[in-house]
DRENZAVO-675597 format. One record per residue (C-alpha): residue in one letter; chain; x, y, z. Coordinates in pm, whole numbers, plus 50000, padded with zeros to 5 digits. Last residue first. Example, Ala and Ser with C-alpha at 12.3 -4.5 7.8 and 13.67 -1.06 7.14 Angstrom:
SITE:resn:chain:xx:yy:zz
SITE:s:A:51367:49894:50714
SITE:a:A:51230:49550:50780
***
This chain:
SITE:resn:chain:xx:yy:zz
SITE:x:A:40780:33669:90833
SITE:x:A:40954:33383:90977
SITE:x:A:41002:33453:91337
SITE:x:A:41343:33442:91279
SITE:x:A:41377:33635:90967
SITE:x:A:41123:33944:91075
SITE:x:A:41360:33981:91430
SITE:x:A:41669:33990:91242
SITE:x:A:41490:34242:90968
SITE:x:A:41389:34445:91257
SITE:x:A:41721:34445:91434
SITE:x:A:41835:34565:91099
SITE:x:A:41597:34844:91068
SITE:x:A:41657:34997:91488
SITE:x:A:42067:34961:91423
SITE:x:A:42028:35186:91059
SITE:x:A:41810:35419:91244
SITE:x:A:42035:35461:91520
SITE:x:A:42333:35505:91300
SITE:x:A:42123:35781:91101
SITE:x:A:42031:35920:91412
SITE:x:A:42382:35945:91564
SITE:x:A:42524:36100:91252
SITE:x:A:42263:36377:91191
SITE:x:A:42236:36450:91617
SITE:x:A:42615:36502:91594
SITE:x:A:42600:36742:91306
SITE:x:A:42315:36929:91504
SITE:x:A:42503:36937:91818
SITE:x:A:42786:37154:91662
SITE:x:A:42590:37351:91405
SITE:x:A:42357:37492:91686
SITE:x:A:42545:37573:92050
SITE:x:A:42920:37528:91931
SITE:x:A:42878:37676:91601
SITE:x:A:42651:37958:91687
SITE:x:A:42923:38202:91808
SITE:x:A:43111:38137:91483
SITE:x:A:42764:38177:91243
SITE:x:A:42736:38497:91433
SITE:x:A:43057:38638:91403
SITE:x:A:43118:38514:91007
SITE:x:A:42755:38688:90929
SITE:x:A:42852:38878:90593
SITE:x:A:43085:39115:90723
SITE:x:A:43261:39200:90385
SITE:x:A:43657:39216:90423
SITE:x:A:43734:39015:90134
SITE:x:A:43823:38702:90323
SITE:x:A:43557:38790:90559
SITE:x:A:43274:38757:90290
SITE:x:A:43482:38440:90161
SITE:x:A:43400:38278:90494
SITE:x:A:43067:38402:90563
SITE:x:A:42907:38243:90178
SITE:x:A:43109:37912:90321
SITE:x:A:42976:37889:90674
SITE:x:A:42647:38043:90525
SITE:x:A:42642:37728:90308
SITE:x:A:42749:37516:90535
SITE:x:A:42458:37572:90791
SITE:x:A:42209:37571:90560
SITE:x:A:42336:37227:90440
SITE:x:A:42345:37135:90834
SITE:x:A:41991:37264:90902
SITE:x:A:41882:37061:90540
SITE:x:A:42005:36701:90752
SITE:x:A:41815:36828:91055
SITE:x:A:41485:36852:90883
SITE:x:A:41546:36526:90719
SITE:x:A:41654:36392:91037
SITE:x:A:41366:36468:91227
SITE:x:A:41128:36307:90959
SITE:x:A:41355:36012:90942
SITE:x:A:41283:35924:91383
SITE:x:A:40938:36053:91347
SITE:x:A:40906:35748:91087
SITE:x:A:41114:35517:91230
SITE:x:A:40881:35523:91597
SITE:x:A:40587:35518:91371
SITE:x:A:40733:35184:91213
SITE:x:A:40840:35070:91554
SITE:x:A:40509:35106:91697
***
């Protein structure tokens, strides 16, 4: 169970992980678009910050701590019952 649960658990944050890289790259590609006056998505990447980029930066970090929490209680549990 826990395996499976680890497994869905680093499957979602892969896909979230290349979200956020997609996400900084049009950040950056919009940014120097409206630096030179080029409307290259800045108003839509801004109004999707808070919904989208926002939450999905949070989700990365909390998952990755939860992940590391879930694989060292494992290894705890593994050492004391001798496996």
């Amino acid at each position: 169970m826990k395996e499976n649960l680890l497994t869905w658990l680093d499957r979602f944050l892969i896909a979230d992980v290349f979200l956020v890289i997609i996400g900084f790259f049009w950040f950056a590609i919009a940014l120097v678009g409206k630096s030179l006056g080029i409307p290259l998505g800045w108003e839509l990447w801004y109004k999707l910050w808070q919904p989208v980029f926002n939450p999905a930066i949070a989700i990365l970090f909390t998952g990755a701590i939860l992940s590391w929490i879930i694989k060292k209680i494992g290894e705890k549990l593994n050492k004391s019952l001798g496996k």
